[in-house]
C-alpha positions as CSV (number, residue, x, y, z in Angstrom):
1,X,-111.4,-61.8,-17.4
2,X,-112.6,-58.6,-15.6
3,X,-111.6,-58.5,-11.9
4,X,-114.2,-59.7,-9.5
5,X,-114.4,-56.6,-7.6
6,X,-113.3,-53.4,-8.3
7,X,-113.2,-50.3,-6.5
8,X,-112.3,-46.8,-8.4
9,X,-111.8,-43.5,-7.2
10,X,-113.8,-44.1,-3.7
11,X,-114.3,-40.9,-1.9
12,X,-116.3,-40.2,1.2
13,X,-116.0,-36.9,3.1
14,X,-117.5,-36.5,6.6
15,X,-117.5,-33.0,8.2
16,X,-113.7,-31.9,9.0
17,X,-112.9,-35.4,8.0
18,X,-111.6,-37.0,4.8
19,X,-112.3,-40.4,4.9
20,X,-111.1,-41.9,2.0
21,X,-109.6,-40.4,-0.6
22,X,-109.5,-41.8,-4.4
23,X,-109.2,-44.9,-3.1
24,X,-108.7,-48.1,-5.6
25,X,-108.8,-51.8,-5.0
26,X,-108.8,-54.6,-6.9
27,X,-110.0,-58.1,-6.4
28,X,-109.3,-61.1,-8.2
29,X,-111.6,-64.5,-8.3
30,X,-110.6,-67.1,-5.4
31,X,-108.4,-64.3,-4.2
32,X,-107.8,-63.5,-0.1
33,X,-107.1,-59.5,-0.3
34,X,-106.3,-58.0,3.4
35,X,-106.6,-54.7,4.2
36,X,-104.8,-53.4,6.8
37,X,-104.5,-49.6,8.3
38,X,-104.5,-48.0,11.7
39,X,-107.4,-46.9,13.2
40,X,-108.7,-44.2,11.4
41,X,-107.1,-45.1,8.5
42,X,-110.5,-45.8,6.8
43,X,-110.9,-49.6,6.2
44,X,-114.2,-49.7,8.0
45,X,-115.5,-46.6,5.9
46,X,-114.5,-48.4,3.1
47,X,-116.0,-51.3,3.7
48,X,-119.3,-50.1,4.9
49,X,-119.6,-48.0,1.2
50,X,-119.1,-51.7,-0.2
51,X,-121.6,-53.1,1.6
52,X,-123.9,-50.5,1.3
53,X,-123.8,-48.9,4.6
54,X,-122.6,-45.5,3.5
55,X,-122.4,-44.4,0.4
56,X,-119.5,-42.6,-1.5
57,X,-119.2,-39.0,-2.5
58,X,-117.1,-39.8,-5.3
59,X,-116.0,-42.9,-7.2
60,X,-117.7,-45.8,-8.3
61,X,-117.9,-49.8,-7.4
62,X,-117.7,-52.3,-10.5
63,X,-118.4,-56.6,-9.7
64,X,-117.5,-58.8,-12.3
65,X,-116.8,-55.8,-14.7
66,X,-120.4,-54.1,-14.3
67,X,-120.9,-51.0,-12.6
68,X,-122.5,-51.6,-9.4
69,X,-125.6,-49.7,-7.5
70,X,-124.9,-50.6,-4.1
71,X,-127.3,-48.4,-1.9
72,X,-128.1,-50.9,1.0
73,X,-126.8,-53.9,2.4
74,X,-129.7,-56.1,0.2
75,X,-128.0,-54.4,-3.0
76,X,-124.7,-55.6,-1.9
77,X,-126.1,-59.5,-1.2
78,X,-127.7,-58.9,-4.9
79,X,-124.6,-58.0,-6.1
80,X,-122.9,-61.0,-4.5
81,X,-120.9,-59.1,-1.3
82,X,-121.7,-60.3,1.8
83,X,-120.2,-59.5,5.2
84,X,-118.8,-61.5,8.2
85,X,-119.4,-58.8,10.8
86,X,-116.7,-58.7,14.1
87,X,-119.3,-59.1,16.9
88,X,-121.7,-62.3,15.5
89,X,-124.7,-61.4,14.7
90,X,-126.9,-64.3,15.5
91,X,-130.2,-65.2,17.6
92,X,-129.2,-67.4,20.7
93,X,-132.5,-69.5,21.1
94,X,-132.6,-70.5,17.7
95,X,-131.7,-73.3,15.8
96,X,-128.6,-73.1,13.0
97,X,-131.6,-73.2,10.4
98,X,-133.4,-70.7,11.9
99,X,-130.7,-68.4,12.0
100,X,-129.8,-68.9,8.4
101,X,-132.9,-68.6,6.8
102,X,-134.0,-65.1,8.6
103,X,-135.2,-62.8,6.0
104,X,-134.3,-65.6,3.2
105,X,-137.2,-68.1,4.7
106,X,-138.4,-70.6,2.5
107,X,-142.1,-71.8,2.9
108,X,-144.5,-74.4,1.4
109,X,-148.5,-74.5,1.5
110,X,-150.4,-71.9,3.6
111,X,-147.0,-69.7,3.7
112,X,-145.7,-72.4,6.6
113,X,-142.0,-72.1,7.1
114,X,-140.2,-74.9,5.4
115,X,-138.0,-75.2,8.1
116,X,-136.5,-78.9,6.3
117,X,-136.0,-77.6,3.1
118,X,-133.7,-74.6,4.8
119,X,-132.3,-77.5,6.6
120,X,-131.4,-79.5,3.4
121,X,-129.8,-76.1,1.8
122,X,-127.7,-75.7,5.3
123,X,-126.3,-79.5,5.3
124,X,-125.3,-79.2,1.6
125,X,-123.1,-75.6,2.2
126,X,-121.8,-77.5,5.3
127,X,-120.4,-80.5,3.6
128,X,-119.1,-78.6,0.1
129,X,-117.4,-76.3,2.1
130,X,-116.2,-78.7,4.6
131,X,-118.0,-76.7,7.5
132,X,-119.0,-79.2,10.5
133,X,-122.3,-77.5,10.6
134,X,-125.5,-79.5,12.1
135,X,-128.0,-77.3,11.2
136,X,-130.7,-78.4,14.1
137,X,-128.0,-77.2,17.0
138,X,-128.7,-74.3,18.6
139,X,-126.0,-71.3,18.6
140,X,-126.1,-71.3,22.5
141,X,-124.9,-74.8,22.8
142,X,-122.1,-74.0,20.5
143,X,-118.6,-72.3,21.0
144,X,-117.8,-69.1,19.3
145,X,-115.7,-71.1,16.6
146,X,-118.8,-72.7,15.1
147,X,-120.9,-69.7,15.2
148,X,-118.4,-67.9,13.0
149,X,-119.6,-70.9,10.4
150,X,-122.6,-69.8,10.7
151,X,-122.1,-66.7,10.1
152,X,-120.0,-67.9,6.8
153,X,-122.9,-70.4,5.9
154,X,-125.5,-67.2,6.2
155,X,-123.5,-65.7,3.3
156,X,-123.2,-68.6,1.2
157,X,-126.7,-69.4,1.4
158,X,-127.4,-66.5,0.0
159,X,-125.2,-67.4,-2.8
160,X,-122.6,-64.8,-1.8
161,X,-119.7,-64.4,-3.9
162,X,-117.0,-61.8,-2.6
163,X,-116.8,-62.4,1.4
164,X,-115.9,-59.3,3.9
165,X,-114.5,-60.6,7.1
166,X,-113.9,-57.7,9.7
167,X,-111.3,-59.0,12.2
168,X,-112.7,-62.9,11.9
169,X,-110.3,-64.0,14.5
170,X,-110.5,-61.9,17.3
171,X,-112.7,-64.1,19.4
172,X,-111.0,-67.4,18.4
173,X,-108.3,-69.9,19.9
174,X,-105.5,-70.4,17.8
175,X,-106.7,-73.7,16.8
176,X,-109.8,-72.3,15.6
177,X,-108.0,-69.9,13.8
178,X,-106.0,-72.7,12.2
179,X,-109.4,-74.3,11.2
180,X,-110.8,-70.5,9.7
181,X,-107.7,-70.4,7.3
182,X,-108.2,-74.0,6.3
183,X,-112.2,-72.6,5.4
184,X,-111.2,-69.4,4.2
185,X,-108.7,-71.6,1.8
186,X,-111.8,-74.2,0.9
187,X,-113.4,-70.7,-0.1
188,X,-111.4,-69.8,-2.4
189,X,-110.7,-73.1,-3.8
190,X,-114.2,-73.0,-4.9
191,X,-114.1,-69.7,-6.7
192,X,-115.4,-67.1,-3.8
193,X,-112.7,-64.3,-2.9
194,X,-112.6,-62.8,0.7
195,X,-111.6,-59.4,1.7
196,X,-109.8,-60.1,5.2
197,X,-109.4,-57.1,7.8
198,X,-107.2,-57.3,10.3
199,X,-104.6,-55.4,12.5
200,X,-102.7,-59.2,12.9
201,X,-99.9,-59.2,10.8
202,X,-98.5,-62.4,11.5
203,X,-102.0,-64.1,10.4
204,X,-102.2,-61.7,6.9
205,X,-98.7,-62.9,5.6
206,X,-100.3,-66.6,6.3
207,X,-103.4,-66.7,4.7
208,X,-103.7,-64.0,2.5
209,X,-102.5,-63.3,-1.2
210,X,-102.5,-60.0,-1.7
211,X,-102.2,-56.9,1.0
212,X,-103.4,-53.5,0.4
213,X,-102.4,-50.9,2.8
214,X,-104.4,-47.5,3.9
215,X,-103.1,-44.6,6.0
216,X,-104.8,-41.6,6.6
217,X,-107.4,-42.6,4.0
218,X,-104.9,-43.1,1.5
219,X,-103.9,-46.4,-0.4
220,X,-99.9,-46.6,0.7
221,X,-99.3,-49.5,-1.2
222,X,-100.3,-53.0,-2.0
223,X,-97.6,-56.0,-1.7
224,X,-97.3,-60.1,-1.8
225,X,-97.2,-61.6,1.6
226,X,-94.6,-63.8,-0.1
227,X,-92.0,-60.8,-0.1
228,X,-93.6,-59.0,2.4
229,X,-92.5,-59.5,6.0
230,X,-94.3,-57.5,9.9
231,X,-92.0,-54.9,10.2
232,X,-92.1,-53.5,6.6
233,X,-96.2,-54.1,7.0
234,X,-96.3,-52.3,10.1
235,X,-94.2,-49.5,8.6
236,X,-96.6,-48.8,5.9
237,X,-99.5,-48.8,8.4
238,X,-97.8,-46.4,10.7
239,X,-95.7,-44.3,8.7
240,X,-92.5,-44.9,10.6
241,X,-90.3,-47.8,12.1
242,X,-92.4,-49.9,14.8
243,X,-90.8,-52.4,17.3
244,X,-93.4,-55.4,17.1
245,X,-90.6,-57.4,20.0
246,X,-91.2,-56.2,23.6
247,X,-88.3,-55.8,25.4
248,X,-88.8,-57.2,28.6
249,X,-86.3,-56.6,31.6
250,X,-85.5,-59.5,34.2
251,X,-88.3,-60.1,36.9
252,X,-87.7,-58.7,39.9
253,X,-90.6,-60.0,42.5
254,X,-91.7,-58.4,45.8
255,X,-94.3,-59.5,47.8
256,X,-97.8,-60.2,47.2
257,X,-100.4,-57.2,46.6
258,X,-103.0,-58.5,44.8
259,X,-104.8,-62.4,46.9
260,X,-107.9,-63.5,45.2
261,X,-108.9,-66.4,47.4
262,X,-112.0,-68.8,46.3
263,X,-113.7,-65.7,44.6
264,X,-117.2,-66.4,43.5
265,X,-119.3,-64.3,40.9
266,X,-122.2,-63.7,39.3
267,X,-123.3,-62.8,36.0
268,X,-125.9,-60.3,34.9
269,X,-128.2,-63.3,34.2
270,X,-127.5,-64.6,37.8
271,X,-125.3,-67.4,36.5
272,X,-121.8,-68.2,38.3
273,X,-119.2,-66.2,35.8
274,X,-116.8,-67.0,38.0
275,X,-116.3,-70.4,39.9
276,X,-114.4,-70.3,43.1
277,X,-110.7,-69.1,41.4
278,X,-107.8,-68.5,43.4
279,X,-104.6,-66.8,42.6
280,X,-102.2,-63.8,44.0
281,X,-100.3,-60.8,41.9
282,X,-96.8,-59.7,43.4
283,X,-95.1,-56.5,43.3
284,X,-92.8,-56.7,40.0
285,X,-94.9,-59.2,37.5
286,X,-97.2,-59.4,35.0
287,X,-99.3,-62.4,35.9
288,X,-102.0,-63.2,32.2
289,X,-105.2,-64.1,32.3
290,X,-105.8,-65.6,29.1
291,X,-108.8,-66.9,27.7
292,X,-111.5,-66.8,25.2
293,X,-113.8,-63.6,25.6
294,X,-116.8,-65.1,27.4
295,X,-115.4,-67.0,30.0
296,X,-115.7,-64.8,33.2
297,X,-113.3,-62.0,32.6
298,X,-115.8,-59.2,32.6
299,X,-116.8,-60.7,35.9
300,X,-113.5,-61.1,37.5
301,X,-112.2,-57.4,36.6
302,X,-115.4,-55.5,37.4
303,X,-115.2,-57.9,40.7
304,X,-111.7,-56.8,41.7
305,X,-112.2,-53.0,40.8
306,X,-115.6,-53.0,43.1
307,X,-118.0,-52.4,40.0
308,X,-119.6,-55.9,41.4
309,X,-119.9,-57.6,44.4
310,X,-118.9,-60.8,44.9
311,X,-121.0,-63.7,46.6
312,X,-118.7,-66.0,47.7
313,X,-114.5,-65.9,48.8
314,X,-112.1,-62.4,49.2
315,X,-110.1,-60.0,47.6
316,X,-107.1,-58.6,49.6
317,X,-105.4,-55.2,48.3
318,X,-101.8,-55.3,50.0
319,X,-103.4,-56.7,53.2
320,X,-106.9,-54.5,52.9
321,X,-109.7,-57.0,52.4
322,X,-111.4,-55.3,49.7
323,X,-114.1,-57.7,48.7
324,X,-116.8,-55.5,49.3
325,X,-115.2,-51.8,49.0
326,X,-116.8,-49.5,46.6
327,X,-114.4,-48.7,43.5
328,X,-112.9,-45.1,45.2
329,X,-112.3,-47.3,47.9
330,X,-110.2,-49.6,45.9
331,X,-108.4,-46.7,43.9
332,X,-107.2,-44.6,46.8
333,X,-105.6,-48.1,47.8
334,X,-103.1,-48.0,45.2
335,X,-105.2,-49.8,42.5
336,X,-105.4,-48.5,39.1
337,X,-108.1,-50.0,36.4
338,X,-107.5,-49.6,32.2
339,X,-111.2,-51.3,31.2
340,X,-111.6,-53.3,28.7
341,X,-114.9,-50.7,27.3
342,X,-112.8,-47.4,27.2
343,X,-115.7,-45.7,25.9
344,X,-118.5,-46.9,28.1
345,X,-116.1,-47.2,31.6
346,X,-113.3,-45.3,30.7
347,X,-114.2,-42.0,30.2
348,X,-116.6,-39.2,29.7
349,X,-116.9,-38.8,26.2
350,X,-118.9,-35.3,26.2
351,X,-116.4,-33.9,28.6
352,X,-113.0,-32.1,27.6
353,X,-109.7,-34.4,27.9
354,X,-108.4,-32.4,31.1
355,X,-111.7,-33.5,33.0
356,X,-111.4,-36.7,31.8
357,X,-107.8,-36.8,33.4
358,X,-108.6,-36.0,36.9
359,X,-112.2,-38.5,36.8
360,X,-111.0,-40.4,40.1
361,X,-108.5,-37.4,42.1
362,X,-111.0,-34.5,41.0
363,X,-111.9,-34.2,44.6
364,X,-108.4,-34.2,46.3
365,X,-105.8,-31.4,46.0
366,X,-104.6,-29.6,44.2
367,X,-107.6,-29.8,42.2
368,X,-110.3,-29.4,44.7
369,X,-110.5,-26.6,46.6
370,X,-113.6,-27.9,49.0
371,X,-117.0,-26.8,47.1
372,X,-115.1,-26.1,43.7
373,X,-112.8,-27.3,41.2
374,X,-109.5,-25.4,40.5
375,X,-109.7,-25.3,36.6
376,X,-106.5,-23.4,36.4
377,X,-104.8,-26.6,37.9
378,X,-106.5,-29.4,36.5
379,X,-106.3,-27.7,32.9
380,X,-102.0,-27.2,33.6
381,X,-101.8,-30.8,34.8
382,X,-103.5,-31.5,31.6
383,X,-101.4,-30.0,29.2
384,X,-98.2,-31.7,31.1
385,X,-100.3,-35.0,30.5
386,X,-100.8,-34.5,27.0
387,X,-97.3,-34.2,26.6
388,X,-96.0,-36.6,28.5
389,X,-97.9,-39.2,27.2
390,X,-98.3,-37.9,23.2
391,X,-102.3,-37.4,23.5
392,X,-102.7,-36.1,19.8
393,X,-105.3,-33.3,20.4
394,X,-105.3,-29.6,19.3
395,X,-105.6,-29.3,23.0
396,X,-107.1,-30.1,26.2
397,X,-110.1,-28.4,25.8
398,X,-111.3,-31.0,22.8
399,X,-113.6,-33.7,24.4
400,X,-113.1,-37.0,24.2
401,X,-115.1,-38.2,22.1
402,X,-113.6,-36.5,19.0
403,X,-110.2,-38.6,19.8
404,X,-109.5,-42.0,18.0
405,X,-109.3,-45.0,20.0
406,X,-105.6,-45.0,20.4
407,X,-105.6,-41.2,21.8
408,X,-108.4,-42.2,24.1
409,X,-106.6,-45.3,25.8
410,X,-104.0,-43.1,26.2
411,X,-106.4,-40.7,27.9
412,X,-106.6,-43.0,30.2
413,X,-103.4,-44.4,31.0
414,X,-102.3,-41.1,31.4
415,X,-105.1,-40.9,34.4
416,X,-104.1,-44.3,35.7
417,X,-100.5,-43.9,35.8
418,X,-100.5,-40.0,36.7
419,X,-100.6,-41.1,40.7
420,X,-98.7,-43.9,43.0
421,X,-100.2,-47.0,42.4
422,X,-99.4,-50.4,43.8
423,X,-101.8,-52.9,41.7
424,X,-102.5,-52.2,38.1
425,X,-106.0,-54.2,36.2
426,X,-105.6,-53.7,32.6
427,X,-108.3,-54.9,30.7
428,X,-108.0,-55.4,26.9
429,X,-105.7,-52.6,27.0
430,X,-105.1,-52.6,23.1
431,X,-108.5,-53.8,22.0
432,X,-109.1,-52.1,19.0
433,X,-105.7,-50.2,18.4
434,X,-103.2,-49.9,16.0
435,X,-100.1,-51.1,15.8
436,X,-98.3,-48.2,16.7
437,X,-100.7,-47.9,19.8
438,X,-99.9,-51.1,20.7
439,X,-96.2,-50.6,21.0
440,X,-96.9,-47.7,22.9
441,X,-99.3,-49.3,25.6
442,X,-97.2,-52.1,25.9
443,X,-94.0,-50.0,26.9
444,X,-95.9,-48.8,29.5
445,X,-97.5,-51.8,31.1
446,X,-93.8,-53.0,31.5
447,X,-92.3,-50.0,32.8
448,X,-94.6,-50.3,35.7
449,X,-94.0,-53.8,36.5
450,X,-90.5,-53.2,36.1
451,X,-91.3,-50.3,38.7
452,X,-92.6,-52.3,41.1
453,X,-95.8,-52.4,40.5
454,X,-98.4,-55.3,40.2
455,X,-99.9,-56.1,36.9
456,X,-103.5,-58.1,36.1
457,X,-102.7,-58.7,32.6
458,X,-107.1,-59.8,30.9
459,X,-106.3,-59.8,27.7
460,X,-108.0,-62.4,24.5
461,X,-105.0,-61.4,22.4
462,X,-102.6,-64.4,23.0
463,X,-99.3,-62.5,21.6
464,X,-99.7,-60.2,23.6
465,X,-100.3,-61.9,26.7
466,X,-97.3,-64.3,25.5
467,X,-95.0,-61.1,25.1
468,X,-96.0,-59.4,28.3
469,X,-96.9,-62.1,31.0
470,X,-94.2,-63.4,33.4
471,X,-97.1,-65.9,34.6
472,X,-100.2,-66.8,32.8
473,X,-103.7,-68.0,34.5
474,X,-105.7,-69.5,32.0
475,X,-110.0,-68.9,32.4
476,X,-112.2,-71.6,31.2
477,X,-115.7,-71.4,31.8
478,X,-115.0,-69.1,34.9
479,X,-112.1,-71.9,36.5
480,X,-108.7,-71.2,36.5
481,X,-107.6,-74.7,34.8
482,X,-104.1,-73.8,34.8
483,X,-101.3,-71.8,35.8
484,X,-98.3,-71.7,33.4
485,X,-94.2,-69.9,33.3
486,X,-94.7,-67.2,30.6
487,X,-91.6,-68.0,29.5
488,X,-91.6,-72.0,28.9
489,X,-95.3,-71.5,27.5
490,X,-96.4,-72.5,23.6
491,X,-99.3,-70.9,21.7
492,X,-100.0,-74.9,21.0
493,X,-100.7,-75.5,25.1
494,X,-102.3,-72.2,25.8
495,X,-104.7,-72.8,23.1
496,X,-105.7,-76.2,24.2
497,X,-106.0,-75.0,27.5
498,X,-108.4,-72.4,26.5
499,X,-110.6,-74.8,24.9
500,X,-110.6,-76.3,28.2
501,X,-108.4,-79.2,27.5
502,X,-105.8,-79.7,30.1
503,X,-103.6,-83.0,30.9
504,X,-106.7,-84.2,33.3
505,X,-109.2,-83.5,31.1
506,X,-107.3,-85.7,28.5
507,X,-106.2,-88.3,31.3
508,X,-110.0,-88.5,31.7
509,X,-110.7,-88.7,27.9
510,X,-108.1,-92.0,27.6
């Protein structure tokens, strides 16, 4: 029996960029495949030509043995690929039906939309697939779990057969990630086959049966999770031995610089985000906010870095009520911000990477010499940056926006960490990044709590918050419902808690 998918040959050349090259893949019925590669490497490229976002300069895709045209994204749901996109892509006001059926409606007399015989198709996917899906409930009652069904029942009602599934558990608590293996594994059982991108390594050797690696555009390898264990994964992706442990030195606590006393904010819609929080930062720790993305941490960081006021409580800076400074205020307090947008808060994309260096000190000396900028200085300081901090560029002159993610966090970091800082607010600092990124952003976030410095840990990645934190906050529907010792914490408790089940909440349920 012919593969269900294969890929031969794939090729796709942007300018000065080699996307993928010859790539071949191979998918088998009722098979998870991962794919896993840095950033850059070219999964996404890859999967976009599958799904018929790009198309390939060379090579050639075959399903079930038959050479595939895939030229568009409706070729590739004829075809039988579908694709369970990172960021949901899903109407709020409408019902689960309604969501489902767009651009697949089904009607009766007069073209009316046959909103019950959608509803029908929904319940029956939900049930054989053991979904949980009521298909009158509208996706802004529910949590971020359930509309990741939806998501899946969109495909499947569409009589998808091979599934893509870009980084499904991003957004999820690890008991909803539990439940998405147990679905994925329904899948399969059932005959459909899932392609399952991630940079979690610990989540591909559970779920998946085969791994194929890319680097640099290249397939590396392909292996058996059986055999297969993180560090030889990770080696692949990177090209060289990674440390996946942090090594984290014993606490040393100082005094409190960061005091966030019943701190009230408000959403862009005017809702609270944040409801009334307390908590303080000292000199020396790492103190986690964990939570699912949605729950106020925008809020709270743009809050405490003066990007938005408050309406209620106070923020003190090592004794400098800063509720209502602006954000050069805050900085040339000591306070340092990595955000959790790199691109959109982080830097200046157009600009070269030794402007972006000096963004918040571009006006102080040496680099300002009162009506101009001293380019000589700021372009030096750049090149020691670059080094220091192993910016890959061909120099400091390229902008920012030609850098991969990893190279531009580090733009940043490099910025942040460049001056004396007392508090430092990092903000999905690894979002996005690559293994070998991550170790290197990690290293760094300790080194300056072990400095002395304070450290806001917002972060939806729960390892890492586990590995890093010396305390962890958890943020429920903008409430701190608990406050646990990072080292005595389980991913079992921390998950519960941020599904907003804590031991009063289940002394209340009893």
């Amino acid at each position: 029996m012919a593969p269900v998918l294969e890929l031969r040959g794939i090729t796709k050349r942007f300018p000065g960029v080699l996307a993928n090259d010859h790539i071949n893949l191979t998918v088998e019925k009722g098979e998870i495949h991962a794919l896993l590669g840095e950033n850059g490497a070219g999964k996404t490229t890859l999967m976009n030509i599958l799904y018929g976002l790009y198309h390939p300069d060379e090579g050639e895709i075959l399903v079930n043995g038959n050479k595939a045209a895939i030229k568009s994204p409706i070729d590739a749901i004829k075809a039988g690929v579908g694709m369970v996109h990172q960021h949901f892509m899903l109407v709020p006001v409408f019902t689960v039906t309604e969501n489902v059926m767009l651009g697949e409606e089904f009607t009766k007399y007069g073209g009316v939309l046959d909103r019950n015989k959608a509803a029908q198709k929904v319940q029956e996917i939900s049930d054989k697939y053991n979904l949980n899906i009521d298909p009158n409930a509208f996706i802004k009652d529910m949590p971020v779990g359930l509309q990741q069904r939806v998501e899946i029942i969109k495909l499947l009602f569409r009589e998808a057969n091979i599934l893509i599934m870009d980084e499904p558990t991003a957004v999820l608590t690890p008991q909803e990630v539990t439940e998405l293996f147990k679905i994925m594994q329904t899948l399969i059982d059932q005959g459909k086959s899932i392609i399952f991108i991630t940079h979690k390594l610990g989540e591909v050797l559970e779920c998946a049966n085969k791994i194929t690696v890319i680097r640099s555009g290249k397939v590396v390898g392909t292996t058996d999770p059986k055999t297969a264990s993180m560090n030889e994964l990770a080696t692949m992706m990177v090209g060289r031995e990674v440390k996946l442990e942090v090594d984290k030195a014993d606490q040393k606590v100082g005094d409190i610089v960061l005091d966030v006393h019943d701190l009230k904010v408000l959403d862009p819609r005017g809702s609270i985000a944040i409801d009334g929080i307390n908590f303080e930062v000292r000199a020396g720790e790492v103190l986690g906010i964990a939570g699912v993305q949605g729950n106020g941490q925008t809020e709270l960081v743009r809050s405490l870095t003066g990007l938005l006021t408050p309406i209620d409580g106070s923020v003190t800076l090592s004794g400098h009520n800063i509720t209502h400074s602006n954000p050069r205020q805050i900085t040339e307090l000591g306070s340092a911000h990595i955000p959790e947008d790199r691109q959109k808060d982080g830097l200046v994309l157009s600009l070269p990477i030794s402007d972006n260096l000096v963004l918040n000190t571009y006006y102080l000396k040496p680099y300002s010499k009162g009506i101009w900028l001293d380019q000589k200085v700021i372009i030096e300081s750049g090149e020691k940056l670059v080094k220091s901090f192993d910016i890959r560029t061909p120099s400091v002159f390229t902008p920012a926006s030609s850098l991969s993610g990893g190279n531009q966090q580090k733009i940043i970091v490099a910025r942040e960490f460049s001056r004396p800082i007392k508090l430092l607010i990092a903000s999905q600092p690894t979002r996005g990044l690559d293994v070998g990124s991550i170790e290197y952003i990690h290293k760094r976030l300790l080194a300056k709590r072990d400095e002395g410095c304070a450290v806001l840990l917002v972060s939806t990645e729960l390892d890492e918050v586990m590995q890093l934190s010396d305390r962890i906050a958890v943020l429920y529907r903008g409430k701190i419902i608990a406050i646990v010792d990072g080292k005595s914490a389980s991913k079992e408790q921390l998950g519960l808690l941020m599904a907003g089940i804590s031991h009063e909440t289940e002394k209340l349920s009893n």
